[in-house]
LUMPAGU-526472 format. One record per residue: residue in one letter; residue number from 0; z, y, x of N, C-alpha, C, O in turn. Coordinates in steps of 0.1 Angstrom, whole numbers, plus 5000, padded with zeros to 4 digits. Example, Ala and Ser with C-alpha at 12.3 -4.5 7.8 and 13.67 -1.06 7.14 Angstrom:
BEGIN
<site rest="A" nr="0" n_up="5078" n_north="4943" n_east="5132" ca_up="5078" ca_north="4955" ca_east="5123" c_up="5078" c_north="4967" c_east="5132" o_up="5085" o_north="4967" o_east="5142"/>
<site rest="S" nr="1" n_up="5071" n_north="4978" n_east="5128" ca_up="5071" ca_north="4989" ca_east="5137" c_up="5079" c_north="5000" c_east="5129" o_up="5080" o_north="5011" o_east="5134"/>
end
This chain:
BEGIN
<site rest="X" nr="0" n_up="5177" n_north="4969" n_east="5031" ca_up="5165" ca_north="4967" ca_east="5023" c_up="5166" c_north="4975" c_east="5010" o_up="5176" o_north="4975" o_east="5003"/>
<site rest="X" nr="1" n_up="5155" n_north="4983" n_east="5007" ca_up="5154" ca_north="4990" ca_east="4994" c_up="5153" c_north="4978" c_east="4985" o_up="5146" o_north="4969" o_east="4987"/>
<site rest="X" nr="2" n_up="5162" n_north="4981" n_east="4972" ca_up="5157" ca_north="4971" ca_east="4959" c_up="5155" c_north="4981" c_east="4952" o_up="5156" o_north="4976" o_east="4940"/>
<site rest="X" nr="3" n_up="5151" n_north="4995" n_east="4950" ca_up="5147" ca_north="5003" ca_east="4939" c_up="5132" c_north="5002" c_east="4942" o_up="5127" o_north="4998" o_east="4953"/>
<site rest="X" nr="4" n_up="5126" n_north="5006" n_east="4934" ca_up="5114" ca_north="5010" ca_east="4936" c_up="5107" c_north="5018" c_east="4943" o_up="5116" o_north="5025" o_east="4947"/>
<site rest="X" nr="5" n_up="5097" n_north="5023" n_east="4947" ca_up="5089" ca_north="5036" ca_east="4959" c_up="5099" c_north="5045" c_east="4947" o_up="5110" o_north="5047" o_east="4949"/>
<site rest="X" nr="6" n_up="5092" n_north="5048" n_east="4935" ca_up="5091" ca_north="5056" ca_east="4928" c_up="5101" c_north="5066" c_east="4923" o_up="5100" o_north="5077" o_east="4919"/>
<site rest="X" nr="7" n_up="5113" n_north="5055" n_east="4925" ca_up="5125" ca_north="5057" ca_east="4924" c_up="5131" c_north="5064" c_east="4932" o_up="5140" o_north="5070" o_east="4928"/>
<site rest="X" nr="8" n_up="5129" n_north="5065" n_east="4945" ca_up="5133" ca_north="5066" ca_east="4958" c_up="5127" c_north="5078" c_east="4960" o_up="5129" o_north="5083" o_east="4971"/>
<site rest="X" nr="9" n_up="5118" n_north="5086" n_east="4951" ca_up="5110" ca_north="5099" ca_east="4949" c_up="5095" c_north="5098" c_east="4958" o_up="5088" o_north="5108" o_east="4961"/>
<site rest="X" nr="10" n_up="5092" n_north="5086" n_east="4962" ca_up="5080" ca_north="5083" ca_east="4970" c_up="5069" c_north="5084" c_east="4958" o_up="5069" o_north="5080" o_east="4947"/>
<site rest="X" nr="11" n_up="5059" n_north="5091" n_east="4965" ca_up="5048" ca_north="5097" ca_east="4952" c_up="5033" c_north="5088" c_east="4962" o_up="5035" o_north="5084" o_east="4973"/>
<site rest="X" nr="12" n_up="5021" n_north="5087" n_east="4955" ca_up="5008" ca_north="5080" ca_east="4954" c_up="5002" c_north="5097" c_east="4956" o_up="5002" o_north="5106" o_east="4948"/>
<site rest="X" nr="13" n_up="4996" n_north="5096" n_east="4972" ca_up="4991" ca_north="5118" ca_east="4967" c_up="4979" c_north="5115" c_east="4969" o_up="4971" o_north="5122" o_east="4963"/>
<site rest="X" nr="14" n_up="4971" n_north="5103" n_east="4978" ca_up="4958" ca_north="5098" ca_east="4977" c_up="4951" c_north="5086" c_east="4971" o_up="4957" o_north="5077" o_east="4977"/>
<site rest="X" nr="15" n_up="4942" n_north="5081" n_east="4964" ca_up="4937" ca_north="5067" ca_east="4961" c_up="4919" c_north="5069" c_east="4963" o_up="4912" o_north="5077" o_east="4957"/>
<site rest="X" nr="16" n_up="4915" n_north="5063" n_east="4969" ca_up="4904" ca_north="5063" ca_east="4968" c_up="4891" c_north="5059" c_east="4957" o_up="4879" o_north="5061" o_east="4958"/>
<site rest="X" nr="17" n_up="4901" n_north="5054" n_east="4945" ca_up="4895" ca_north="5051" ca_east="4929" c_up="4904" c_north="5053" c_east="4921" o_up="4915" o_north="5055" o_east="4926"/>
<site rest="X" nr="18" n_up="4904" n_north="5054" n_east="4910" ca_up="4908" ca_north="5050" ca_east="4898" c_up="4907" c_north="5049" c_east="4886" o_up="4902" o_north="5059" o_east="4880"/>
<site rest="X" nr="19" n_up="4913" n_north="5035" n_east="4881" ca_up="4911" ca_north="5036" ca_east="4867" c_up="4922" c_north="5036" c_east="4861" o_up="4932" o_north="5032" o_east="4865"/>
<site rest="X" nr="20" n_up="4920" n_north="5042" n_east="4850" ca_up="4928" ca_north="5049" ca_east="4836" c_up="4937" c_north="5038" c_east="4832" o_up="4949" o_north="5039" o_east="4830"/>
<site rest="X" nr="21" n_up="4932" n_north="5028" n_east="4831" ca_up="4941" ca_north="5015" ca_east="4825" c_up="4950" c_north="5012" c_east="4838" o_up="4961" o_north="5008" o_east="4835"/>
<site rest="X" nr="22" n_up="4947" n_north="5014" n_east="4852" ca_up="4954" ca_north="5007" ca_east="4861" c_up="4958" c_north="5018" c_east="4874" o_up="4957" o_north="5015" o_east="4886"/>
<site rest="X" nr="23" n_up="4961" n_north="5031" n_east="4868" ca_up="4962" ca_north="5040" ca_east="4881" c_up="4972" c_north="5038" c_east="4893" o_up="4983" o_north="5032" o_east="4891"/>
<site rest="X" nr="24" n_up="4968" n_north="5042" n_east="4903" ca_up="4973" ca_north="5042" ca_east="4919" c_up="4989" c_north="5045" c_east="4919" o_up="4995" o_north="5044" o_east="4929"/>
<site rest="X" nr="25" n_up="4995" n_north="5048" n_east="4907" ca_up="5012" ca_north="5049" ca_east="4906" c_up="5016" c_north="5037" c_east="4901" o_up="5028" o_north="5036" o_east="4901"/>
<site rest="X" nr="26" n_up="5009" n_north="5026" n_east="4897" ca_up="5017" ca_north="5016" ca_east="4895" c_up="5020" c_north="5007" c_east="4906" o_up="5026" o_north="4996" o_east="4904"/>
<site rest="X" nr="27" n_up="5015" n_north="5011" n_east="4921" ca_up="5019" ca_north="5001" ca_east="4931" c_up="5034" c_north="5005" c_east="4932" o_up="5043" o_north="4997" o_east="4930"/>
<site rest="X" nr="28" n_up="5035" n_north="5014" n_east="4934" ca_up="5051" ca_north="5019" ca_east="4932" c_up="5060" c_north="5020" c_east="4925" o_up="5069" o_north="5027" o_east="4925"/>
<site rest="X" nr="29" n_up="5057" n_north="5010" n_east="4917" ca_up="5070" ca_north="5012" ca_east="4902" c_up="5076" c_north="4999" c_east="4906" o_up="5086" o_north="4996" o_east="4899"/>
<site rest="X" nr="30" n_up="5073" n_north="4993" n_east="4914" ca_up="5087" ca_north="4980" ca_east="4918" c_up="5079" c_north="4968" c_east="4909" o_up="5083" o_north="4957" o_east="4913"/>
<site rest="X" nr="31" n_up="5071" n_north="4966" n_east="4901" ca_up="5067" ca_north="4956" ca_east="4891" c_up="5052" c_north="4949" c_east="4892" o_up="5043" o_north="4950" o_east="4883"/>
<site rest="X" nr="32" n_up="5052" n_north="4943" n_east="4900" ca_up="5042" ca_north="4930" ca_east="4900" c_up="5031" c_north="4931" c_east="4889" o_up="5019" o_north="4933" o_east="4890"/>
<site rest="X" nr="33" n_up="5041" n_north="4929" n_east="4878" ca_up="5030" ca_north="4928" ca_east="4864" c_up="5018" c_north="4942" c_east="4860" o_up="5009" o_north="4942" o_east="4851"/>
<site rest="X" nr="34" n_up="5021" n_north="4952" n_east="4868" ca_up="5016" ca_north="4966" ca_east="4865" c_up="5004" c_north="4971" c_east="4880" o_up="5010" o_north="4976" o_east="4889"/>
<site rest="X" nr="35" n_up="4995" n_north="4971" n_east="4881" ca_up="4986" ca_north="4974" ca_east="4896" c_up="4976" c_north="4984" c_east="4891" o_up="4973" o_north="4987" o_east="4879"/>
<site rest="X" nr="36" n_up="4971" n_north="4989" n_east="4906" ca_up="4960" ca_north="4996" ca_east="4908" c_up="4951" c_north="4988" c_east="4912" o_up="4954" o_north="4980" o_east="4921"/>
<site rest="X" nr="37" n_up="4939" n_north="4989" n_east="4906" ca_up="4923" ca_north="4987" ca_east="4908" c_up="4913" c_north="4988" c_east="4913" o_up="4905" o_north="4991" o_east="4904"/>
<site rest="X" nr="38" n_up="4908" n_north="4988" n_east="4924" ca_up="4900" ca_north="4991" ca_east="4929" c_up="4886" c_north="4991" c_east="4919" o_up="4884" o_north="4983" o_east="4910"/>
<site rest="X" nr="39" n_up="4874" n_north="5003" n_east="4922" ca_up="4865" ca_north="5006" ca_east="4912" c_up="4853" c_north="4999" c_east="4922" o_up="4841" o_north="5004" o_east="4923"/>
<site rest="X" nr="40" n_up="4855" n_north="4991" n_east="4928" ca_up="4842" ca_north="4985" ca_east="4939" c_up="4844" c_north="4992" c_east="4948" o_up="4853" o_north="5001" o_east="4948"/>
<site rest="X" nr="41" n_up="4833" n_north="4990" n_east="4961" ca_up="4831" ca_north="4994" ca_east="4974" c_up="4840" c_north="4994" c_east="4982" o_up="4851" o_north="4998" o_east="4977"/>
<site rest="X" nr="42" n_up="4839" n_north="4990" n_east="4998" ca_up="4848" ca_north="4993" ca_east="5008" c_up="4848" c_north="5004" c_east="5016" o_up="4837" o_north="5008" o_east="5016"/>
<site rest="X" nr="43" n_up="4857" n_north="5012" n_east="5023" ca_up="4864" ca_north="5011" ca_east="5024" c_up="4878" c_north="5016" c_east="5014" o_up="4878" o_north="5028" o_east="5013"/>
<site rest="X" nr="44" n_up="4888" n_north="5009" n_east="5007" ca_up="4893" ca_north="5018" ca_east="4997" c_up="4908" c_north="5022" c_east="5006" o_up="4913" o_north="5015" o_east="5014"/>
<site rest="X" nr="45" n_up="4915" n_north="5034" n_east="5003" ca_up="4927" ca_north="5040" ca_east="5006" c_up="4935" c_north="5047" c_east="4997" o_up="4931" o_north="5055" o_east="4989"/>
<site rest="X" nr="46" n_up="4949" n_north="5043" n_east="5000" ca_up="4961" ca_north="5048" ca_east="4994" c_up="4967" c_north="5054" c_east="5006" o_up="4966" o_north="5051" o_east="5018"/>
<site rest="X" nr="47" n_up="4975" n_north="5067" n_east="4998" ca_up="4981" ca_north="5069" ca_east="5007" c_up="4996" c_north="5071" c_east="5001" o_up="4994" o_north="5071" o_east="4989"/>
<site rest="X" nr="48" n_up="5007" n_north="5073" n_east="5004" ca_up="5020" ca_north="5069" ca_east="4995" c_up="5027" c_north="5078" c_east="5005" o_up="5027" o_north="5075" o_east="5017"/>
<site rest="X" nr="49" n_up="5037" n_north="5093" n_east="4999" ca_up="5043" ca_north="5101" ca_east="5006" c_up="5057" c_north="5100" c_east="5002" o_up="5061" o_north="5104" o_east="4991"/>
<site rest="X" nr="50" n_up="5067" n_north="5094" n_east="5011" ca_up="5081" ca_north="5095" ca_east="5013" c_up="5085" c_north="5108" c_east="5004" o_up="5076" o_north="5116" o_east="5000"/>
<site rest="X" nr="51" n_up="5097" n_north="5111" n_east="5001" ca_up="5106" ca_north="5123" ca_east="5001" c_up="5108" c_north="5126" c_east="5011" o_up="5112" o_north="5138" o_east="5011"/>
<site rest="X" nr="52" n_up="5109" n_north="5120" n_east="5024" ca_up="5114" ca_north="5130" ca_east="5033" c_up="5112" c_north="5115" c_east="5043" o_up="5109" o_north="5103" o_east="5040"/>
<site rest="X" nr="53" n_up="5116" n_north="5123" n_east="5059" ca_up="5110" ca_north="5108" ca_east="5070" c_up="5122" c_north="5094" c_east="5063" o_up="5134" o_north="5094" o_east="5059"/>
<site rest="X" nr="54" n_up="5110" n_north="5083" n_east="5066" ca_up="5120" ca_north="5073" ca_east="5065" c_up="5114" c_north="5062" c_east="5076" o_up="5103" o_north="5060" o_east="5080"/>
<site rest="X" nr="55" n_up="5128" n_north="5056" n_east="5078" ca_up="5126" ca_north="5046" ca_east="5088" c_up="5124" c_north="5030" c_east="5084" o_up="5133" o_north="5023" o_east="5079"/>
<site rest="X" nr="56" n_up="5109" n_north="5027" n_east="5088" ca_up="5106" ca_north="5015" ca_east="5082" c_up="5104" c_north="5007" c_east="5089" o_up="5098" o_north="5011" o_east="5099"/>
<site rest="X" nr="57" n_up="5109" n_north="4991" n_east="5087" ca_up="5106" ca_north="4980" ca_east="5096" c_up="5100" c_north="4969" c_east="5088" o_up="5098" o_north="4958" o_east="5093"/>
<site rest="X" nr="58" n_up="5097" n_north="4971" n_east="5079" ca_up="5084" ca_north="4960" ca_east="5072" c_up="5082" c_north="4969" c_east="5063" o_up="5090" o_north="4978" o_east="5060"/>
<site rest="X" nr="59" n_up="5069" n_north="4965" n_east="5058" ca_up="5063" ca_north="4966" ca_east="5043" c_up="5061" c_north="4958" c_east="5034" o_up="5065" o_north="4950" o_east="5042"/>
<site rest="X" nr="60" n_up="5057" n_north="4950" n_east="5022" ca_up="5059" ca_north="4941" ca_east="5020" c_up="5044" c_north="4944" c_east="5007" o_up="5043" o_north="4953" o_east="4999"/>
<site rest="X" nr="61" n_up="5037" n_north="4936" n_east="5009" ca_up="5022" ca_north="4942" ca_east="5001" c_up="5019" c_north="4929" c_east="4992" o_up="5016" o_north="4918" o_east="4997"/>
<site rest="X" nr="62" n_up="5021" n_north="4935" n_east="4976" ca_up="5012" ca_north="4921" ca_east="4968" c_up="5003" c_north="4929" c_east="4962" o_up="5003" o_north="4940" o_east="4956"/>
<site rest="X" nr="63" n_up="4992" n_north="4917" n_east="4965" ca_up="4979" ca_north="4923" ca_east="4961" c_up="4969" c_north="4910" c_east="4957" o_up="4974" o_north="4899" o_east="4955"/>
<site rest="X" nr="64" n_up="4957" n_north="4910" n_east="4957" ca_up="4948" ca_north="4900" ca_east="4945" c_up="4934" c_north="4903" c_east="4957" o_up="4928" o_north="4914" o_east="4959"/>
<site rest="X" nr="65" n_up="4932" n_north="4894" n_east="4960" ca_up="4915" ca_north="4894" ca_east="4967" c_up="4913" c_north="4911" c_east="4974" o_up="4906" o_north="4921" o_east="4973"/>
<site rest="X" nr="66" n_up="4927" n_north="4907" n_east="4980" ca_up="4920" ca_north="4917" ca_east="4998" c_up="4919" c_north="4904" c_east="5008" o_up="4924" o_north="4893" o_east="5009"/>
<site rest="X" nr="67" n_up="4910" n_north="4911" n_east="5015" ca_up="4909" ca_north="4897" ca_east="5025" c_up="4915" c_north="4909" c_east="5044" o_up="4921" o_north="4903" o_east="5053"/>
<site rest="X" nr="68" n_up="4911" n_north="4928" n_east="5045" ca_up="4915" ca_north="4930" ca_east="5056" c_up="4923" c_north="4945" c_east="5054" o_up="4919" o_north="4955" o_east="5048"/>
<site rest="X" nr="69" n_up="4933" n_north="4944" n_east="5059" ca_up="4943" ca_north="4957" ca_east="5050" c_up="4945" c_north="4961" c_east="5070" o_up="4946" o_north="4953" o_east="5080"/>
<site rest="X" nr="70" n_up="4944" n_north="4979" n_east="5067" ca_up="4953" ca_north="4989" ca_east="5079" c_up="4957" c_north="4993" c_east="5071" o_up="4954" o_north="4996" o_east="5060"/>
<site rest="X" nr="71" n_up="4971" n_north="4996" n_east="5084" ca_up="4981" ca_north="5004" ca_east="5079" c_up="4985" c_north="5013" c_east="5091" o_up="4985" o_north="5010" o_east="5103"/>
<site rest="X" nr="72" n_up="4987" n_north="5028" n_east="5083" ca_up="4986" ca_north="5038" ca_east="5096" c_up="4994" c_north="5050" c_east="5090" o_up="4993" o_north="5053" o_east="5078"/>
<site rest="X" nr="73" n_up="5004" n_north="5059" n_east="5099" ca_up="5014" ca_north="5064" ca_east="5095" c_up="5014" c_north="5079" c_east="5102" o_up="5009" o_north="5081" o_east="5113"/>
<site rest="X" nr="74" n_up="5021" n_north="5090" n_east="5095" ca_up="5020" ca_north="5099" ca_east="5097" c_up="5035" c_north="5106" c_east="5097" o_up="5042" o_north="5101" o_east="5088"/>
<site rest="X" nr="75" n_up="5043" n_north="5116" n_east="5105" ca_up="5056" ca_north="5117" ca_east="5103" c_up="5056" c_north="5133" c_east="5104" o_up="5063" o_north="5141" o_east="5110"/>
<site rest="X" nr="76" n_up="5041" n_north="5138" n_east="5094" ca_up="5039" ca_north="5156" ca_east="5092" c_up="5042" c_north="5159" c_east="5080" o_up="5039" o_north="5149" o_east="5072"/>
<site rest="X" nr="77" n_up="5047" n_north="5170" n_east="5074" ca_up="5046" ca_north="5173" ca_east="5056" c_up="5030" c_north="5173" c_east="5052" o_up="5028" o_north="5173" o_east="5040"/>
<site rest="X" nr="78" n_up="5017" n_north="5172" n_east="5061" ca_up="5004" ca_north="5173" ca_east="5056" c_up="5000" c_north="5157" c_east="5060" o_up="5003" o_north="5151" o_east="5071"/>
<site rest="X" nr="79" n_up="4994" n_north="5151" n_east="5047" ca_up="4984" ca_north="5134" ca_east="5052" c_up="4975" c_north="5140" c_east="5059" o_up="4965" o_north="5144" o_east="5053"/>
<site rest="X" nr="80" n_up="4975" n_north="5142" n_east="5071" ca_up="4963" ca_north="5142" ca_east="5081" c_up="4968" c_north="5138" c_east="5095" o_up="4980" o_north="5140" o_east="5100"/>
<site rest="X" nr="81" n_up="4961" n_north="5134" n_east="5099" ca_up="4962" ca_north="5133" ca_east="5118" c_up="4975" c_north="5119" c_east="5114" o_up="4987" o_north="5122" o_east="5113"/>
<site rest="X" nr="82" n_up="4968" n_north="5106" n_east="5112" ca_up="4971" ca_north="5093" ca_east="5114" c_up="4975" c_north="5084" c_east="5122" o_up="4965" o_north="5077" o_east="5123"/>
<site rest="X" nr="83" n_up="4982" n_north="5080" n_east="5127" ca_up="4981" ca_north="5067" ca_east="5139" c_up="4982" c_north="5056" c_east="5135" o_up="4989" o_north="5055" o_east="5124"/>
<site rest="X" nr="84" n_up="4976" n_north="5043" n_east="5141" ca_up="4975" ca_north="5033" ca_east="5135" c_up="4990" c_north="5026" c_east="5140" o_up="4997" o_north="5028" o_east="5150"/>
<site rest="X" nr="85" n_up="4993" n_north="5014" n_east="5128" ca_up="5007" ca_north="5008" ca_east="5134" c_up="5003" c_north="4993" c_east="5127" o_up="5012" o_north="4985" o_east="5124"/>
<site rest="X" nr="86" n_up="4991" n_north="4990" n_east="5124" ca_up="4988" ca_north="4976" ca_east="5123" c_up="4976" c_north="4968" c_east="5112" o_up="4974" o_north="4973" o_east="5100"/>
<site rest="X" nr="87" n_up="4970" n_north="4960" n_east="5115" ca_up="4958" ca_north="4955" ca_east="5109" c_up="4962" c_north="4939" c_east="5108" o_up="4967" o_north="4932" o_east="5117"/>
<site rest="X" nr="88" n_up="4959" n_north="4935" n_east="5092" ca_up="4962" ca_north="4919" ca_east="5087" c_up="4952" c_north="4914" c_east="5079" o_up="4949" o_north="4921" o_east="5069"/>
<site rest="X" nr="89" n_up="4947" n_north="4905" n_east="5081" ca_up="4937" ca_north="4899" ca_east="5076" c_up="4945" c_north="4891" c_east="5066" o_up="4955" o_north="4886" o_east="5072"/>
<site rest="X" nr="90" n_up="4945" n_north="4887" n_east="5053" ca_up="4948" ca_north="4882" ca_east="5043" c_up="4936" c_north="4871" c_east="5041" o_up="4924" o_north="4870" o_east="5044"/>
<site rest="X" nr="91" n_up="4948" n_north="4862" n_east="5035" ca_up="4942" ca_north="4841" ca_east="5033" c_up="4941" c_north="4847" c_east="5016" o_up="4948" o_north="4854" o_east="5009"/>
<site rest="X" nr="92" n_up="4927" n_north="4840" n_east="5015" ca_up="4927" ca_north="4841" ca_east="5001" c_up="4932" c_north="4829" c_east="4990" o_up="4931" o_north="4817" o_east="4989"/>
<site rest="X" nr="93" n_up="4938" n_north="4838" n_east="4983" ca_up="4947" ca_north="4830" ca_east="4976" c_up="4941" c_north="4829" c_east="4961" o_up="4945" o_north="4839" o_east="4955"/>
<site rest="X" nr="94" n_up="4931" n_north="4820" n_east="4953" ca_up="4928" ca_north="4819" ca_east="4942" c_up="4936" c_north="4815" c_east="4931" o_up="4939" o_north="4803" o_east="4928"/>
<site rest="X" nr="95" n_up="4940" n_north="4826" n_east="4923" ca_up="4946" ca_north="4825" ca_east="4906" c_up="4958" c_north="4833" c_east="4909" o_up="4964" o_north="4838" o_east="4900"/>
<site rest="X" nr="96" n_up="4964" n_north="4835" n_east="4924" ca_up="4977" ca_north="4842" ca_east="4927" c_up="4979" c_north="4854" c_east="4934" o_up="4970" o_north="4859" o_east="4940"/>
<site rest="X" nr="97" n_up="4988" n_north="4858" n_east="4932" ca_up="4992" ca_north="4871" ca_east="4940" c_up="4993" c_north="4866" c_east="4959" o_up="4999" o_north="4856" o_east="4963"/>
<site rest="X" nr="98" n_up="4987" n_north="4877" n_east="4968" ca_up="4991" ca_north="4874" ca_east="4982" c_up="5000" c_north="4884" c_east="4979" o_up="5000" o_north="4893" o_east="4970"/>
<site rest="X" nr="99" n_up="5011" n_north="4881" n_east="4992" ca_up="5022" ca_north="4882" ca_east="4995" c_up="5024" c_north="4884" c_east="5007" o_up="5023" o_north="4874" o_east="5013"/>
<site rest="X" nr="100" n_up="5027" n_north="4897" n_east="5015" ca_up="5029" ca_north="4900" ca_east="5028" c_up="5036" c_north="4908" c_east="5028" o_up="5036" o_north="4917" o_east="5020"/>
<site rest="X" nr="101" n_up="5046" n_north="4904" n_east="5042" ca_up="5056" ca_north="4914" ca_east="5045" c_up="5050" c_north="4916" c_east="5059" o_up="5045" o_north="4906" o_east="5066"/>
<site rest="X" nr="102" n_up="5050" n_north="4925" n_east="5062" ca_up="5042" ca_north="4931" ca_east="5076" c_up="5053" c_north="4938" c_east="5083" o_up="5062" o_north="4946" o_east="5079"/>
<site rest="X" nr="103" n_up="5051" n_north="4934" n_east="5093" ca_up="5064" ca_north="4940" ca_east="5103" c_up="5057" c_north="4957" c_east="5106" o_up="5045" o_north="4958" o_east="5104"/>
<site rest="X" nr="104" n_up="5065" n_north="4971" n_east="5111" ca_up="5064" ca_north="4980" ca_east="5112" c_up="5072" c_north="4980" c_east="5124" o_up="5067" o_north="4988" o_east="5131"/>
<site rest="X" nr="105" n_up="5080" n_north="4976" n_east="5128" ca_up="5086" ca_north="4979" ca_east="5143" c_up="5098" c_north="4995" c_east="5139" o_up="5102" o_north="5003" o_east="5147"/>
<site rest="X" nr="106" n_up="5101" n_north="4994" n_east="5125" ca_up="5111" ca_north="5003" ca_east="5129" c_up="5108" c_north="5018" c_east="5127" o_up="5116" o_north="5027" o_east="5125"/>
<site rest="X" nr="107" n_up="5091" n_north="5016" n_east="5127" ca_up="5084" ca_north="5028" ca_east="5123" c_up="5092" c_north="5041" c_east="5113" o_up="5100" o_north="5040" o_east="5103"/>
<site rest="X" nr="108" n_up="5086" n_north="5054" n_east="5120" ca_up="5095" ca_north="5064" ca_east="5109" c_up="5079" c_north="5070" c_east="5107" o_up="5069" o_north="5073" o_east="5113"/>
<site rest="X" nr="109" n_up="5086" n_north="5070" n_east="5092" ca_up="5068" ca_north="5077" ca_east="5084" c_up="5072" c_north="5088" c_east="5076" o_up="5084" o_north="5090" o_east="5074"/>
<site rest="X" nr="110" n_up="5064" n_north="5096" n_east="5070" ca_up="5064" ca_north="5105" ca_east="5060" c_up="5056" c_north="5100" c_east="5050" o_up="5058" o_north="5101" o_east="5038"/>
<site rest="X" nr="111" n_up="5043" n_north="5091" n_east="5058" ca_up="5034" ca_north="5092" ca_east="5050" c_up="5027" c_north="5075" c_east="5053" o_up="5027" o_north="5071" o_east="5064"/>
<site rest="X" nr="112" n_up="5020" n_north="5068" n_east="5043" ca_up="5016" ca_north="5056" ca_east="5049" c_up="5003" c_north="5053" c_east="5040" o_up="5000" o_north="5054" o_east="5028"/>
<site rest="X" nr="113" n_up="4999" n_north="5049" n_east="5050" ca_up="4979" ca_north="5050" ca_east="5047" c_up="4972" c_north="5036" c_east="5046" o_up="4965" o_north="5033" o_east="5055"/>
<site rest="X" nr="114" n_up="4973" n_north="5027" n_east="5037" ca_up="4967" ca_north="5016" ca_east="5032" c_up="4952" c_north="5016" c_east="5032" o_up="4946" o_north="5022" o_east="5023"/>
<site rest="X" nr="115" n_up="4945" n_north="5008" n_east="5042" ca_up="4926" ca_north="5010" ca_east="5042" c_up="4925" c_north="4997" c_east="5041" o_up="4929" o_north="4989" o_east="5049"/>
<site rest="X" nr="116" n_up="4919" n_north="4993" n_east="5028" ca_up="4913" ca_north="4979" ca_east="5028" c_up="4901" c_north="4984" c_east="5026" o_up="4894" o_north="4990" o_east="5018"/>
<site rest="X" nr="117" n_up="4899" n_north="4977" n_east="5037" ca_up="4883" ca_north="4976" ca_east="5045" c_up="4874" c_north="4968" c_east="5044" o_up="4862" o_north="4970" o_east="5048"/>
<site rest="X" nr="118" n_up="4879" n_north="4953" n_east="5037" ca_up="4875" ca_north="4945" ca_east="5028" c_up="4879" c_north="4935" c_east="5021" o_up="4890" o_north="4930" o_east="5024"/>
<site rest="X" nr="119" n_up="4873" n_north="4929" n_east="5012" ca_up="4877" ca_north="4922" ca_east="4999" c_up="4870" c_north="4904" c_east="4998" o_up="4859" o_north="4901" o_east="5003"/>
<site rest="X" nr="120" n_up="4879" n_north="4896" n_east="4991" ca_up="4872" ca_north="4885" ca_east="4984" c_up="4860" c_north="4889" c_east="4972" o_up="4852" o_north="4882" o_east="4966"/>
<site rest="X" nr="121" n_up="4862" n_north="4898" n_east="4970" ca_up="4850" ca_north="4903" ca_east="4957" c_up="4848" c_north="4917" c_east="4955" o_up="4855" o_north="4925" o_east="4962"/>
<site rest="X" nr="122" n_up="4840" n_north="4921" n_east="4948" ca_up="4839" ca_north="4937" ca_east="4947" c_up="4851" c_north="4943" c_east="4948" o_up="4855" o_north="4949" o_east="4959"/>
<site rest="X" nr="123" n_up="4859" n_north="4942" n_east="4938" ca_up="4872" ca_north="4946" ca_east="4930" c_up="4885" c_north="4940" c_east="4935" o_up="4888" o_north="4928" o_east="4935"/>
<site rest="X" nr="124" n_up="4895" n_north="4951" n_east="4942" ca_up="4911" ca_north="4941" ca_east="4944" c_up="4922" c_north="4949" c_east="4939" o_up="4920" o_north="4960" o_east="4936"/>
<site rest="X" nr="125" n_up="4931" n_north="4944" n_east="4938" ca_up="4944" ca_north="4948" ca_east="4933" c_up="4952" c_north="4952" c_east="4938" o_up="4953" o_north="4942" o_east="4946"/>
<site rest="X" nr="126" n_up="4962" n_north="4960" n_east="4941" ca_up="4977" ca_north="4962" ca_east="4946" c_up="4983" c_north="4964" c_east="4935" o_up="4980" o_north="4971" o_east="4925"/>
<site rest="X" nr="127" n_up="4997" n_north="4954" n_east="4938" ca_up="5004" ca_north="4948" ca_east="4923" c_up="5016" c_north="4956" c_east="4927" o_up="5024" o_north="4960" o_east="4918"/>
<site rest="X" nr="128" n_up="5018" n_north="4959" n_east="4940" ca_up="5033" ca_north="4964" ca_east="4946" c_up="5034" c_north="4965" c_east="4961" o_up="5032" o_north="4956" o_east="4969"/>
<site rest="X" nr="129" n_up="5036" n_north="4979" n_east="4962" ca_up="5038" ca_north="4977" ca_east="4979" c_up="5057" c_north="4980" c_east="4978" o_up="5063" o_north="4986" o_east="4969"/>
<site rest="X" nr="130" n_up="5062" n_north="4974" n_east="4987" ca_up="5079" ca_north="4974" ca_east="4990" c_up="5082" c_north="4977" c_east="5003" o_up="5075" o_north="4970" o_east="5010"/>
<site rest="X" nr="131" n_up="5091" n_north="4986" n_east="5010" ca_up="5092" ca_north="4993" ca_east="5023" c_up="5107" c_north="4985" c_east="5023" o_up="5113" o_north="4985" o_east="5012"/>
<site rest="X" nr="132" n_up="5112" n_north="4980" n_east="5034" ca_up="5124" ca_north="4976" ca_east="5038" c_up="5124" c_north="4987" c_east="5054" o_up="5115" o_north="4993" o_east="5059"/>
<site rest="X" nr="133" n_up="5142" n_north="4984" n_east="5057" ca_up="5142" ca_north="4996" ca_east="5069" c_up="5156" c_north="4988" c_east="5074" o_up="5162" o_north="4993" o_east="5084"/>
end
């Protein structure tokens, strides 16, 4: 299991589908809960988060704030394009707290990993931290 952070691990944020200034798309990766990206309204929103180089993953582990339906879909090219899907989770809404998912990946080897929340408990959601175990 990684205990360092994406960020640390040289894993970079190369897509977000919003952002805001107070809460940009690099803080899912810094290992720390207390620090998120924000969604600016509308569905569908995407991240996309590029390895240093292929890595082999068997969960992911996603805290986030009023998503209610998250894909996740992986790429093993140096370019984010031409995707395959490796799984879709519908999230329990959890009022006042962070949800908490670790999502199985089967082992999956990515370069690249593509977060589409497709929709939300409210306009607006959060990702506080995504964490990759292998």
């Amino acid at each position: 299991m990684f205990d360092s952070s994406l960020s640390s691990l040289g894993a970079k944020v190369v897509v977000a589908a919003s952002s805001d200034e107070n809460h940009p798309p690099e803080n899912i990766i810094d290992g720390n809960t207390n620090t998120f990206w924000m969604s600016t309204g509308m569905f569908p929103q995407e991240i996309i988060i590029r390895f240093a180089g292929p890595t082999n993953i068997s969960a992911v582990t996603v805290d986030s704030y009023n998503v209610k339906h998250l894909k996740i879909e992986k790429n093993t090219s140096q370019n984010a394009s031409q995707f395959e899907s490796v799984t879709e989770k519908d999230f329990e809404h959890t009022e006042g707290r962070l949800q908490s998912h670790a999502i199985s990946l089967n082992g999956s080897s990515a370069t690249h990993l593509r977060f589409i929340i497709t929709s939300g408990y409210d306009h607006f959601v959060s990702v506080h931290r995504v964490s990759v175990q292998n």
